[in-house]
DRENKEKE-868012 format. One record per residue (C-alpha): x negated, y, z negated. Coordinates in Angstrom, 3 decimals, decimal comma. Last residue first. Layout:
N
+----------+----------+----------+
!       c1 !       c2 !       c3 !
+----------+----------+----------+
!        X !        Y !        Z !
...
+----------+----------+----------+
END
This chain:
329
+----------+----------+----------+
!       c1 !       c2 !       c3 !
+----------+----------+----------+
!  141,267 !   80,235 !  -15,634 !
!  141,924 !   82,503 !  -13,113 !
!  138,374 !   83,990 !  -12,750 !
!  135,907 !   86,828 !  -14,452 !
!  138,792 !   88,321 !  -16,550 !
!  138,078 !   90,527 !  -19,370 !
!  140,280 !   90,072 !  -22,739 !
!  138,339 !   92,938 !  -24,598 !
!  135,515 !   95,465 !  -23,255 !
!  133,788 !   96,679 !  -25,670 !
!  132,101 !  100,285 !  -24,250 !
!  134,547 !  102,556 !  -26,103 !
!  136,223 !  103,289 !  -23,040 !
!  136,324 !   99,717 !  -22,326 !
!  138,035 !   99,239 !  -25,906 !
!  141,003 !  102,012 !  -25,074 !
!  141,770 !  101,207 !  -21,777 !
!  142,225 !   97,452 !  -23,058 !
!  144,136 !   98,529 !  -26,402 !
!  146,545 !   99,922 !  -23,641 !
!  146,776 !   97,579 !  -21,167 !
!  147,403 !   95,499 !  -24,033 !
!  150,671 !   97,918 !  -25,430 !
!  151,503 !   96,998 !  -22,012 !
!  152,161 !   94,080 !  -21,441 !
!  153,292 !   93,306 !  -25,412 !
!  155,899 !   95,938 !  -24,524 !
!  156,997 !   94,622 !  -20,955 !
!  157,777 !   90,984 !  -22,680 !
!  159,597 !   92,370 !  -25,553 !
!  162,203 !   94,200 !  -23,359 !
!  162,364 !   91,324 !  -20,650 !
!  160,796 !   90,804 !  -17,307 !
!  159,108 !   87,308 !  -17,313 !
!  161,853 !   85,516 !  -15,536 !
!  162,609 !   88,572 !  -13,194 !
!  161,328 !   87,890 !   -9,591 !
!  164,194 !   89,455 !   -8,433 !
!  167,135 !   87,126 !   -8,898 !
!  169,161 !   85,117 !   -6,176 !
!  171,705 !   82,556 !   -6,271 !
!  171,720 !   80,100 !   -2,967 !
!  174,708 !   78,447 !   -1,472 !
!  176,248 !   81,316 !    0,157 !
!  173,739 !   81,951 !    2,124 !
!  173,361 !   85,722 !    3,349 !
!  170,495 !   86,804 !    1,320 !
!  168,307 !   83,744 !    1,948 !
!  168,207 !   84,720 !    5,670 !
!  165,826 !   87,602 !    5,412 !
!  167,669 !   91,118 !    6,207 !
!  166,613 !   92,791 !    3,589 !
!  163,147 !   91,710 !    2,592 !
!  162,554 !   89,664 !   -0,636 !
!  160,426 !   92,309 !   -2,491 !
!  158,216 !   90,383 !   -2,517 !
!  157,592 !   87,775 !    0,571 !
!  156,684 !   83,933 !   -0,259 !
!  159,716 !   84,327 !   -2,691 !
!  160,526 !   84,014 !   -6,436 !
!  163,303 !   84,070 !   -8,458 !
!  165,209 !   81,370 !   -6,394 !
!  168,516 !   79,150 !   -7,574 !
!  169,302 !   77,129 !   -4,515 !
!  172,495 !   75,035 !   -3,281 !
!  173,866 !   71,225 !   -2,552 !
!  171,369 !   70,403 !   -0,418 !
!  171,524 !   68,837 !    3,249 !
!  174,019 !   71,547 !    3,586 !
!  173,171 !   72,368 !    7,156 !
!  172,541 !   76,076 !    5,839 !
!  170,657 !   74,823 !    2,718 !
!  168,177 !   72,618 !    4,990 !
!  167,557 !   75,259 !    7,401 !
!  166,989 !   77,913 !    4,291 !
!  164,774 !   75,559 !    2,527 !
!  162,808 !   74,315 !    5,589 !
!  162,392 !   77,648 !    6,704 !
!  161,139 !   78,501 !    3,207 !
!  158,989 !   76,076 !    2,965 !
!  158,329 !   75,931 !   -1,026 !
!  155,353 !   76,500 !   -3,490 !
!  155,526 !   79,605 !   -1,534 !
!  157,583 !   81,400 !   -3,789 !
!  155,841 !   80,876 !   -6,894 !
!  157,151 !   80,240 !  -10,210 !
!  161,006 !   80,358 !  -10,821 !
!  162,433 !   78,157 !   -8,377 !
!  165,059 !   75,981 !   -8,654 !
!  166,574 !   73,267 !   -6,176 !
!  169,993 !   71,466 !   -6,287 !
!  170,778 !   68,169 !   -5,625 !
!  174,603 !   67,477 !   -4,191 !
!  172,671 !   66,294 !   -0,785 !
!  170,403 !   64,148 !   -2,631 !
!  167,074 !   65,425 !   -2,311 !
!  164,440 !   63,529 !   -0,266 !
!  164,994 !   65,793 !    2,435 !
!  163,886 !   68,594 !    0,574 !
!  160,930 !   66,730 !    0,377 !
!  160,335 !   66,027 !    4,370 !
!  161,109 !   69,417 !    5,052 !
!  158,607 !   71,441 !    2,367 !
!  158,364 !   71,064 !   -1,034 !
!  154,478 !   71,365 !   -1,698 !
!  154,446 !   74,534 !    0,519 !
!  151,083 !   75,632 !   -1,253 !
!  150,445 !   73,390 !   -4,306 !
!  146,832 !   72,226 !   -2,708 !
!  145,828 !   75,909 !   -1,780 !
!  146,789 !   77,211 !   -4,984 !
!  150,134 !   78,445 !   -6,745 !
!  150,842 !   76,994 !  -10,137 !
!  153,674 !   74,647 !  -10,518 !
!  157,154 !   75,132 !  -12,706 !
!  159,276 !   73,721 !   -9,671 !
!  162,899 !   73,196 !  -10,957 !
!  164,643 !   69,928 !   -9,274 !
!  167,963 !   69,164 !  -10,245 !
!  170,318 !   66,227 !   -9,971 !
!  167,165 !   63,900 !   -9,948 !
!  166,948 !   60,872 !   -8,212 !
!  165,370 !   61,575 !   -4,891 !
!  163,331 !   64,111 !   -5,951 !
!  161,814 !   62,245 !   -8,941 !
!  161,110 !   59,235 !   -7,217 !
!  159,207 !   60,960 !   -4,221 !
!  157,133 !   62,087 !   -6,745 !
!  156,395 !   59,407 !   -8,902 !
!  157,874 !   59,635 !  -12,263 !
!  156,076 !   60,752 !  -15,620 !
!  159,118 !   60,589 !  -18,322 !
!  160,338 !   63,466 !  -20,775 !
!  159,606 !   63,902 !  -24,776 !
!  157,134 !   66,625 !  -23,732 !
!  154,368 !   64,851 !  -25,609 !
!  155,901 !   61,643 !  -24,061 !
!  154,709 !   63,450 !  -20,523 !
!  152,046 !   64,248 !  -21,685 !
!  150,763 !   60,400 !  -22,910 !
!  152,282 !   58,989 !  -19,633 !
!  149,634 !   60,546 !  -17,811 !
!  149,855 !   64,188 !  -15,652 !
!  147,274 !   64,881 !  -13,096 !
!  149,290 !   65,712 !  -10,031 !
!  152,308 !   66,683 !  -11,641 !
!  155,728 !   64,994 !  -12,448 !
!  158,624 !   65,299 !  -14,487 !
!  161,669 !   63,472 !  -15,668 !
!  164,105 !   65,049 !  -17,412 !
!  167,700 !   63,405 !  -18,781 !
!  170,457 !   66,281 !  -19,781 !
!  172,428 !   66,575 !  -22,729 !
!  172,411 !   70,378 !  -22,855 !
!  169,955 !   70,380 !  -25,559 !
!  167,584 !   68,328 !  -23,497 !
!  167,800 !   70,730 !  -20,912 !
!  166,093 !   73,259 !  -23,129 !
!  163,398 !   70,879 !  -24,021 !
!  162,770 !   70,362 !  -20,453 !
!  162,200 !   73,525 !  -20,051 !
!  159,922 !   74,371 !  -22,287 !
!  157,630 !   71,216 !  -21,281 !
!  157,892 !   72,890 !  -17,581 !
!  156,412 !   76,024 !  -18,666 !
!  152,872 !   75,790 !  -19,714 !
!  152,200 !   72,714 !  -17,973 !
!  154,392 !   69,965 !  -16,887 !
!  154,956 !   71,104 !  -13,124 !
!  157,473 !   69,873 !  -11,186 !
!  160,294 !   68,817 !  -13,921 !
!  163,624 !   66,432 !  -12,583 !
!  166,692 !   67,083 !  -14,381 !
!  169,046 !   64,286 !  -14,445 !
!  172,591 !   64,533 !  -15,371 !
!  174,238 !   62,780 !  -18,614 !
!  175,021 !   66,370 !  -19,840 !
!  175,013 !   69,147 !  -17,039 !
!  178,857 !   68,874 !  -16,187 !
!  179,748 !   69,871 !  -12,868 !
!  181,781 !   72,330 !  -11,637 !
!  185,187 !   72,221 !   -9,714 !
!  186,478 !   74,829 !   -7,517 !
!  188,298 !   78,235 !   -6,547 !
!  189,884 !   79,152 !  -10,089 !
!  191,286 !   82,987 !   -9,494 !
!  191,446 !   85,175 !   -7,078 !
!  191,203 !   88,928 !   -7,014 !
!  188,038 !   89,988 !   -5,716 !
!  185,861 !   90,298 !   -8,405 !
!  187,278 !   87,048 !   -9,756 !
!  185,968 !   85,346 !   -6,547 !
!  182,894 !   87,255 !   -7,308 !
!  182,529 !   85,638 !  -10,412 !
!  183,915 !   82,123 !   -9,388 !
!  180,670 !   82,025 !   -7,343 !
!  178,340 !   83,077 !  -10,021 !
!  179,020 !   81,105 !  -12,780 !
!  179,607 !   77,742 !  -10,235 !
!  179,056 !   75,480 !  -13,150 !
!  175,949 !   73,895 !  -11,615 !
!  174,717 !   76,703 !  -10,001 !
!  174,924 !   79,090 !  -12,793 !
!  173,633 !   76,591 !  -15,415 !
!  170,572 !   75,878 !  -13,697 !
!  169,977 !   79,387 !  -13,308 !
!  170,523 !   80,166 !  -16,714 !
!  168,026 !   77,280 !  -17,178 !
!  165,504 !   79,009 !  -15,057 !
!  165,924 !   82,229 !  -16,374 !
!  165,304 !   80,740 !  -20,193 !
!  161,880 !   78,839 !  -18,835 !
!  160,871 !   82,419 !  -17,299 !
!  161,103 !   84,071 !  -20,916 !
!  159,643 !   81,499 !  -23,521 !
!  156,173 !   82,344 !  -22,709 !
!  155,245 !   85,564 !  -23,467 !
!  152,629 !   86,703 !  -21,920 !
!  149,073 !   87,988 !  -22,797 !
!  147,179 !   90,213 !  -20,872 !
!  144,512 !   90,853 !  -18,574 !
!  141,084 !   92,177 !  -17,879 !
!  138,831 !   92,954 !  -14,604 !
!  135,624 !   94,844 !  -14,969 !
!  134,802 !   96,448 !  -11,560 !
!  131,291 !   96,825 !  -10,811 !
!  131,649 !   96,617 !   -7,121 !
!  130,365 !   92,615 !   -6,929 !
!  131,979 !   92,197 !   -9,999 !
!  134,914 !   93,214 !   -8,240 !
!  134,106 !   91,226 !   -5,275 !
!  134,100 !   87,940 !   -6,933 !
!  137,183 !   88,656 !   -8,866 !
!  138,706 !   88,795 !   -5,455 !
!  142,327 !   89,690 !   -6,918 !
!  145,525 !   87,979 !   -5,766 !
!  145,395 !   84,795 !   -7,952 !
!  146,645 !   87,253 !  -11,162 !
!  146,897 !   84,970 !  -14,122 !
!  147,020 !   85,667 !  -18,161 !
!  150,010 !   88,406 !  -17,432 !
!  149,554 !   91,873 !  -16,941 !
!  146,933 !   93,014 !  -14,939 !
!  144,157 !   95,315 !  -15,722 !
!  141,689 !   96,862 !  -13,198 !
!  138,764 !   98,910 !  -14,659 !
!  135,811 !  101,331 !  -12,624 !
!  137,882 !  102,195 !   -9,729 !
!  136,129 !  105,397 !   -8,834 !
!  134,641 !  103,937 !   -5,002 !
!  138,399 !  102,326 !   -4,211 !
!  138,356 !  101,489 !   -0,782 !
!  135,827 !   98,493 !   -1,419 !
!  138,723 !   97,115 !   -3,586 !
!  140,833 !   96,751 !   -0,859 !
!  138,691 !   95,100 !    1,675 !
!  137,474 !   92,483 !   -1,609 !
!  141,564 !   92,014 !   -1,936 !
!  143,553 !   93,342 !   -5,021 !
!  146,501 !   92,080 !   -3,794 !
!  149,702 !   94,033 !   -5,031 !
!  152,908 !   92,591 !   -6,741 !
!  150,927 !   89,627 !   -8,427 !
!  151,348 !   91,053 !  -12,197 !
!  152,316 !   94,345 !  -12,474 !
!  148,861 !   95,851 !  -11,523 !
!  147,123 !   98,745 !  -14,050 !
!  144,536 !  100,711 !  -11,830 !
!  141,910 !  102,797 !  -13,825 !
!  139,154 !  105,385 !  -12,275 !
!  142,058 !  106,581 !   -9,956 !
!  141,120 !  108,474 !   -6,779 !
!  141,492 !  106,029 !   -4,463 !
!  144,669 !  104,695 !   -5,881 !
!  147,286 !  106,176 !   -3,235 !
!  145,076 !  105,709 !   -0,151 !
!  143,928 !  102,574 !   -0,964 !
!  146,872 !  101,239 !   -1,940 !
!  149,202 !  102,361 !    1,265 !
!  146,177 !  101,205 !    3,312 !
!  146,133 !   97,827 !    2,093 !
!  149,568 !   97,033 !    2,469 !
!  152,798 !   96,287 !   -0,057 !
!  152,059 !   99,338 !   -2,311 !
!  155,744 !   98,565 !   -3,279 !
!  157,302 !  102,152 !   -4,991 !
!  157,820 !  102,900 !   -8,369 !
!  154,323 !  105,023 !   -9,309 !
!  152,973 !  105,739 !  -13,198 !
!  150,151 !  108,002 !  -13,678 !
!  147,854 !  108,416 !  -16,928 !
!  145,695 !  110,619 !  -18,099 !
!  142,665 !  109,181 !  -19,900 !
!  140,964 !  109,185 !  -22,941 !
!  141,881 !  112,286 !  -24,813 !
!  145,574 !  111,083 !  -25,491 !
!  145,198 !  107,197 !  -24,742 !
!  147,169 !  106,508 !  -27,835 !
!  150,046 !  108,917 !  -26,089 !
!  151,205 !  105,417 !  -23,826 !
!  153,094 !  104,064 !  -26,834 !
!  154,542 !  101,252 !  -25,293 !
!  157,130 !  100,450 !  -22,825 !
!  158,634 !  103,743 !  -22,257 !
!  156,628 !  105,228 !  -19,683 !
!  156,814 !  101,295 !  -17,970 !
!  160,551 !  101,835 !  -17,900 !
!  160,964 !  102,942 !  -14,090 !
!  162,505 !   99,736 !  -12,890 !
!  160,311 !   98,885 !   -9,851 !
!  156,971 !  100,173 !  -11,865 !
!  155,047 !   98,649 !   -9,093 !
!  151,881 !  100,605 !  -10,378 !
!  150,035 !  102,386 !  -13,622 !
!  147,749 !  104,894 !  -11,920 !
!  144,841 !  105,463 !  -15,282 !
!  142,357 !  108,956 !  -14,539 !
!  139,621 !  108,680 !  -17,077 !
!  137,953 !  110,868 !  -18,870 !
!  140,583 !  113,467 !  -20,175 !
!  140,012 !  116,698 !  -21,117 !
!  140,981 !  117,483 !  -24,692 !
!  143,281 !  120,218 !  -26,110 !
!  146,277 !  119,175 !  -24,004 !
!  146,384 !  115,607 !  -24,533 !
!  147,369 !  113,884 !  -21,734 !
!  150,139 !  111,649 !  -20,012 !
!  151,095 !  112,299 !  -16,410 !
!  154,455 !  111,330 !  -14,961 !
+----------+----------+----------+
END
Protein backbone atom coordinates (compact mmCIF):
# COMPACT_ATOMS: atom_id res chain seq x y z
CA UNK A 1 0.00 0.00 0.00
CA UNK A 2 2.32 2.79 -1.09
CA UNK A 3 2.15 6.29 0.34
CA UNK A 4 3.51 9.33 -1.79
CA UNK A 5 3.03 12.56 -2.83
CA UNK A 6 2.38 12.80 -6.37
CA UNK A 7 4.13 16.06 -7.29
CA UNK A 8 7.39 15.15 -5.48
CA UNK A 9 9.67 12.14 -5.86
CA UNK A 10 10.29 10.46 -2.96
CA UNK A 11 13.78 9.81 -1.30
CA UNK A 12 13.43 7.13 0.57
CA UNK A 13 11.72 3.84 0.09
CA UNK A 14 10.12 2.89 4.02
CA UNK A 15 8.75 -1.38 4.14
CA UNK A 16 6.76 -1.20 7.37
CA UNK A 17 6.62 -5.17 8.49
CA UNK A 18 4.68 -7.93 10.53
CA UNK A 19 1.62 -5.88 10.16
CA UNK A 20 -0.41 -9.23 11.40
CA UNK A 21 -3.63 -7.17 11.79
CA UNK A 22 -3.46 -4.88 8.81
CA UNK A 23 -4.07 -1.49 10.83
CA UNK A 24 -0.56 -0.09 10.72
CA UNK A 25 -1.98 2.27 7.43
CA UNK A 26 -4.27 3.54 9.87
CA UNK A 27 -2.25 4.01 12.89
CA UNK A 28 -0.93 7.39 12.36
CA UNK A 29 -0.86 9.87 9.87
CA UNK A 30 1.51 8.14 7.45
CA UNK A 31 0.91 11.29 4.55
CA UNK A 32 3.55 13.52 6.82
CA UNK A 33 6.20 11.62 5.00
CA UNK A 34 4.61 12.89 1.58
CA UNK A 35 7.87 13.93 -0.37
CA UNK A 36 10.13 12.00 1.91
CA UNK A 37 9.60 8.60 1.38
CA UNK A 38 7.08 6.08 0.04
CA UNK A 39 6.08 3.77 2.18
CA UNK A 40 5.19 -0.13 2.08
CA UNK A 41 3.37 -2.08 4.57
CA UNK A 42 3.63 -6.25 4.42
CA UNK A 43 1.31 -8.85 6.77
CA UNK A 44 3.10 -11.84 6.48
CA UNK A 45 6.01 -13.46 9.15
CA UNK A 46 9.48 -12.77 7.54
CA UNK A 47 10.34 -15.67 9.94
CA UNK A 48 13.92 -16.56 8.00
CA UNK A 49 16.71 -14.74 6.77
CA UNK A 50 16.21 -15.22 3.25
CA UNK A 51 12.48 -14.32 3.22
CA UNK A 52 13.82 -10.74 4.76
CA UNK A 53 16.47 -10.24 2.73
CA UNK A 54 14.89 -10.82 -0.27
CA UNK A 55 11.74 -8.80 0.50
CA UNK A 56 13.61 -5.68 2.17
CA UNK A 57 16.62 -5.48 -0.01
CA UNK A 58 15.56 -2.79 -1.76
CA UNK A 59 14.13 -0.64 1.05
CA UNK A 60 16.30 2.35 2.32
CA UNK A 61 13.95 2.20 5.66
CA UNK A 62 12.77 -1.01 7.54
CA UNK A 63 10.19 -0.38 10.44
CA UNK A 64 10.20 -3.88 12.79
CA UNK A 65 7.14 -4.63 15.06
CA UNK A 66 8.95 -5.13 17.94
CA UNK A 67 10.96 -8.64 18.20
CA UNK A 68 8.96 -10.37 15.27
CA UNK A 69 12.07 -10.41 12.90
CA UNK A 70 15.89 -10.66 13.87
CA UNK A 71 17.83 -8.17 12.51
CA UNK A 72 21.00 -10.44 12.60
CA UNK A 73 24.70 -9.07 11.37
CA UNK A 74 24.02 -12.01 8.21
CA UNK A 75 20.81 -10.24 7.69
CA UNK A 76 21.72 -6.89 7.73
CA UNK A 77 24.71 -7.47 5.35
CA UNK A 78 21.86 -8.46 2.76
CA UNK A 79 20.46 -5.22 2.91
CA UNK A 80 23.19 -2.75 0.96
CA UNK A 81 20.19 0.41 0.86
CA UNK A 82 19.13 -0.06 4.44
CA UNK A 83 20.26 3.19 5.69
CA UNK A 84 17.53 3.43 9.03
CA UNK A 85 15.89 0.59 11.07
CA UNK A 86 13.21 1.63 13.64
CA UNK A 87 11.54 -0.58 16.08
CA UNK A 88 8.79 0.00 18.15
CA UNK A 89 9.10 -0.39 21.64
CA UNK A 90 12.28 0.90 23.93
CA UNK A 91 13.91 -2.83 23.47
CA UNK A 92 14.54 -4.97 20.47
CA UNK A 93 17.38 -7.85 21.72
CA UNK A 94 17.17 -9.28 18.13
CA UNK A 95 19.25 -6.68 16.28
CA UNK A 96 23.25 -6.77 16.12
CA UNK A 97 23.53 -3.13 16.92
CA UNK A 98 27.15 -3.82 16.55
CA UNK A 99 26.86 -4.70 12.99
CA UNK A 100 24.62 -1.96 12.04
CA UNK A 101 26.96 0.57 12.99
CA UNK A 102 29.34 -1.50 11.49
CA UNK A 103 27.08 -1.07 7.96
CA UNK A 104 26.12 2.44 8.70
CA UNK A 105 22.79 1.69 9.86
CA UNK A 106 21.32 4.15 12.44
CA UNK A 107 19.02 2.23 14.67
CA UNK A 108 16.08 4.17 16.68
CA UNK A 109 13.08 3.22 18.70
CA UNK A 110 10.06 4.15 20.38
CA UNK A 111 8.27 4.74 23.33
CA UNK A 112 5.67 2.33 24.91
CA UNK A 113 3.07 2.50 26.85
CA UNK A 114 3.31 0.85 29.86
CA UNK A 115 0.11 0.09 31.47
CA UNK A 116 -1.01 -2.34 28.57
CA UNK A 117 0.84 -5.83 29.12
CA UNK A 118 0.33 -5.51 33.10
CA UNK A 119 -3.72 -5.25 32.24
CA UNK A 120 -3.39 -8.65 29.90
CA UNK A 121 -1.74 -10.29 32.52
CA UNK A 122 -4.29 -9.67 35.16
CA UNK A 123 -7.14 -10.51 32.73
CA UNK A 124 -5.31 -13.52 32.45
CA UNK A 125 -5.08 -14.06 35.98
CA UNK A 126 -8.61 -13.56 36.29
CA UNK A 127 -9.55 -15.95 33.43
CA UNK A 128 -7.82 -18.84 34.90
CA UNK A 129 -8.75 -18.39 38.21
CA UNK A 130 -12.49 -17.90 37.65
CA UNK A 131 -12.60 -20.32 34.81
CA UNK A 132 -13.78 -17.16 32.21
CA UNK A 133 -12.75 -19.02 29.48
CA UNK A 134 -13.70 -22.53 30.14
CA UNK A 135 -17.35 -21.92 31.15
CA UNK A 136 -17.34 -19.80 27.87
CA UNK A 137 -17.05 -22.43 25.55
CA UNK A 138 -19.09 -24.67 27.68
CA UNK A 139 -21.79 -21.95 27.16
CA UNK A 140 -20.89 -22.01 23.47
CA UNK A 141 -21.89 -25.34 23.40
CA UNK A 142 -24.92 -25.59 25.30
CA UNK A 143 -24.19 -26.33 28.91
CA UNK A 144 -24.29 -24.50 31.61
CA UNK A 145 -22.23 -24.15 35.17
CA UNK A 146 -19.38 -26.91 34.81
CA UNK A 147 -17.17 -25.98 37.99
CA UNK A 148 -16.06 -23.99 40.84
CA UNK A 149 -13.65 -20.92 40.68
CA UNK A 150 -11.58 -19.49 43.00
CA UNK A 151 -11.62 -16.33 44.69
CA UNK A 152 -8.49 -14.03 44.02
CA UNK A 153 -8.72 -12.03 47.41
CA UNK A 154 -6.67 -13.51 50.35
CA UNK A 155 -4.55 -15.48 47.53
CA UNK A 156 -0.96 -14.99 46.91
CA UNK A 157 0.47 -13.61 43.85
CA UNK A 158 4.02 -14.18 43.46
CA UNK A 159 5.98 -11.23 41.00
CA UNK A 160 9.18 -12.41 38.78
CA UNK A 161 10.50 -9.46 37.71
CA UNK A 162 10.05 -6.06 39.71
CA UNK A 163 10.97 -3.71 37.03
CA UNK A 164 8.99 -1.82 34.70
CA UNK A 165 6.07 -4.09 34.79
CA UNK A 166 5.90 -6.23 37.72
CA UNK A 167 5.33 -3.10 40.26
CA UNK A 168 2.10 -2.48 37.93
CA UNK A 169 1.00 -5.54 38.52
CA UNK A 170 1.16 -6.00 41.72
CA UNK A 171 -0.73 -2.92 42.30
CA UNK A 172 -3.49 -4.31 40.26
CA UNK A 173 -3.65 -7.45 42.34
CA UNK A 174 -3.70 -5.49 45.28
CA UNK A 175 -7.06 -4.15 44.30
CA UNK A 176 -8.39 -7.54 43.98
CA UNK A 177 -7.38 -8.38 47.56
CA UNK A 178 -4.54 -10.34 46.70
CA UNK A 179 -0.96 -10.72 48.69
CA UNK A 180 2.33 -10.26 46.16
CA UNK A 181 5.53 -11.20 46.77
CA UNK A 182 8.22 -10.74 44.20
CA UNK A 183 11.60 -11.52 43.45
CA UNK A 184 14.54 -10.61 41.05
CA UNK A 185 18.06 -11.09 41.02
CA UNK A 186 19.08 -7.70 42.30
CA UNK A 187 16.07 -6.52 44.08
CA UNK A 188 16.48 -5.17 48.08
CA UNK A 189 13.87 -4.84 50.50
CA UNK A 190 13.80 -1.03 49.79
CA UNK A 191 12.05 -1.90 46.03
CA UNK A 192 10.23 -4.13 46.92
CA UNK A 193 8.43 -1.74 49.80
CA UNK A 194 8.48 0.86 46.92
CA UNK A 195 6.14 -1.57 45.19
CA UNK A 196 4.25 -2.09 48.47
CA UNK A 197 5.04 -6.07 47.93
CA UNK A 198 7.70 -8.36 49.78
CA UNK A 199 11.32 -9.60 48.38
CA UNK A 200 11.09 -13.53 48.84
CA UNK A 201 13.62 -16.04 47.89
CA UNK A 202 12.98 -17.77 44.90
CA UNK A 203 12.23 -21.06 45.63
CA UNK A 204 9.95 -19.41 48.40
CA UNK A 205 7.96 -17.56 46.13
CA UNK A 206 7.10 -20.49 43.81
CA UNK A 207 6.25 -22.71 46.27
CA UNK A 208 3.90 -20.46 48.10
CA UNK A 209 2.34 -18.40 45.74
CA UNK A 210 -1.12 -19.15 44.08
CA UNK A 211 0.17 -17.44 40.97
CA UNK A 212 3.31 -16.90 39.42
CA UNK A 213 3.48 -14.09 36.48
CA UNK A 214 7.06 -13.75 35.02
CA UNK A 215 7.61 -9.92 34.15
CA UNK A 216 11.62 -10.65 33.43
CA UNK A 217 13.72 -9.46 30.62
CA UNK A 218 15.12 -11.97 28.21
CA UNK A 219 19.06 -12.51 28.34
CA UNK A 220 21.33 -15.27 28.54
CA UNK A 221 21.06 -15.52 32.45
CA UNK A 222 16.95 -15.25 32.39
CA UNK A 223 16.81 -17.83 29.55
CA UNK A 224 14.63 -20.93 30.68
CA UNK A 225 14.68 -19.54 34.29
CA UNK A 226 11.45 -21.70 35.05
CA UNK A 227 12.27 -24.79 33.81
CA UNK A 228 11.42 -28.57 35.43
CA UNK A 229 12.77 -28.29 38.69
CA UNK A 230 10.71 -24.78 39.21
CA UNK A 231 7.62 -25.75 37.89
CA UNK A 232 7.95 -28.39 40.23
CA UNK A 233 8.14 -26.16 43.01
CA UNK A 234 4.58 -24.97 42.21
CA UNK A 235 1.78 -26.21 44.07
CA UNK A 236 -0.21 -28.34 41.92
CA UNK A 237 -3.40 -25.79 42.05
CA UNK A 238 -0.59 -22.89 41.14
CA UNK A 239 -0.95 -21.36 38.06
CA UNK A 240 1.73 -19.81 35.74
CA UNK A 241 1.58 -16.47 33.59
CA UNK A 242 3.49 -15.30 31.00
CA UNK A 243 3.41 -12.12 29.34
CA UNK A 244 7.14 -11.21 28.63
CA UNK A 245 9.27 -13.58 26.91
CA UNK A 246 8.59 -16.96 25.87
CA UNK A 247 11.67 -18.54 26.61
CA UNK A 248 11.97 -17.29 30.05
CA UNK A 249 10.24 -20.77 30.43
CA UNK A 250 10.93 -24.60 29.32
CA UNK A 251 8.44 -25.19 27.32
CA UNK A 252 8.69 -29.00 27.40
CA UNK A 253 8.80 -28.78 30.93
CA UNK A 254 5.67 -26.54 30.91
CA UNK A 255 3.65 -28.54 28.58
CA UNK A 256 4.85 -32.07 30.35
CA UNK A 257 4.16 -30.63 33.61
CA UNK A 258 0.59 -29.12 32.55
CA UNK A 259 -0.40 -32.43 30.84
CA UNK A 260 0.42 -34.56 34.10
CA UNK A 261 -1.33 -31.82 35.99
CA UNK A 262 1.52 -31.06 38.23
CA UNK A 263 0.04 -27.40 37.71
CA UNK A 264 -3.15 -26.28 37.93
CA UNK A 265 -3.13 -24.37 34.29
CA UNK A 266 -1.19 -21.63 32.10
CA UNK A 267 -2.01 -18.18 30.88
CA UNK A 268 0.81 -17.55 27.89
CA UNK A 269 1.15 -14.44 25.57
CA UNK A 270 4.36 -15.21 24.61
CA UNK A 271 6.27 -18.22 23.16
CA UNK A 272 9.93 -19.32 22.36
CA UNK A 273 8.39 -19.69 18.65
CA UNK A 274 6.13 -16.65 17.12
CA UNK A 275 3.63 -17.16 15.66
CA UNK A 276 3.00 -20.16 18.02
CA UNK A 277 3.02 -22.91 15.31
CA UNK A 278 -0.07 -24.95 14.60
CA UNK A 279 0.27 -28.03 15.66
CA UNK A 280 2.58 -27.27 18.89
CA UNK A 281 1.25 -28.97 21.96
CA UNK A 282 0.17 -25.83 23.91
CA UNK A 283 -2.81 -25.53 21.55
CA UNK A 284 -4.46 -28.67 22.51
CA UNK A 285 -4.24 -28.42 26.48
CA UNK A 286 -7.00 -27.73 28.04
CA UNK A 287 -5.41 -26.21 30.94
CA UNK A 288 -3.63 -23.40 29.27
CA UNK A 289 -5.35 -19.94 27.83
CA UNK A 290 -3.67 -18.56 24.95
CA UNK A 291 -3.25 -14.94 23.44
CA UNK A 292 -1.03 -13.79 20.61
CA UNK A 293 1.59 -11.93 21.92
CA UNK A 294 -0.95 -9.04 22.47
CA UNK A 295 -0.26 -7.22 25.87
CA UNK A 296 1.17 -4.21 24.19
CA UNK A 297 -1.25 -4.21 21.16
CA UNK A 298 -3.93 -1.70 21.84
CA UNK A 299 -5.42 1.36 19.82
CA UNK A 300 -3.32 4.00 21.71
CA UNK A 301 -0.35 1.84 21.93
CA UNK A 302 -0.01 1.27 17.89
CA UNK A 303 -0.54 5.17 17.42
CA UNK A 304 2.20 6.48 19.71
CA UNK A 305 4.36 3.47 17.71
CA UNK A 306 4.01 4.80 14.99
CA UNK A 307 3.39 8.38 14.90
CA UNK A 308 7.44 7.92 16.27
CA UNK A 309 8.43 5.97 13.41
CA UNK A 310 7.21 8.73 11.82
CA UNK A 311 8.84 11.89 13.48
CA UNK A 312 11.96 9.40 13.28
CA UNK A 313 11.84 9.13 9.29
CA UNK A 314 11.22 12.56 9.29
CA UNK A 315 14.35 13.93 11.64
CA UNK A 316 16.97 11.45 9.93
CA UNK A 317 15.91 12.81 6.72
CA UNK A 318 16.60 16.08 7.96
CA UNK A 319 20.02 14.92 9.20
CA UNK A 320 18.94 14.87 13.29
CA UNK A 321 18.49 11.79 14.08
CA UNK A 322 16.13 11.44 17.31
CA UNK A 323 15.73 8.47 19.85
CA UNK A 324 18.73 6.36 18.14
CA UNK A 325 19.59 3.12 19.59
CA UNK A 326 23.29 2.06 19.94
CA UNK A 327 22.35 -0.97 22.59
CA UNK A 328 19.40 -2.29 24.70
CA UNK A 329 19.73 -0.19 27.42
Amino acid sequence: MPLADETRAPVLRVAVINDFLRVFAQATDWSRLNGVASVDFFHDHLDTADKAAERLAPYDVVITERERTHFTSELLQRLPRLRLLVTTGTHNRYIDFAAAARLGITVTRTQAILHAAPELAMGLILALMRRIVVDHEVMRAGGWQSGIGRSLRGKTLGIIGLGVTGPQVAHLARAFGMQTLAWSPHLDDARAAAAQTRRMPLDDLLSQSDVVSLHMVLADSTRGMIGQRELALMKPDAYLVNTSRGALVDQDALVEALRERRIAGAGLDVYETEPLPPEHPLRTLSNVILTPHTGYVTDEQYALCFGQAVENILAYHAGKPVRVMTCNE
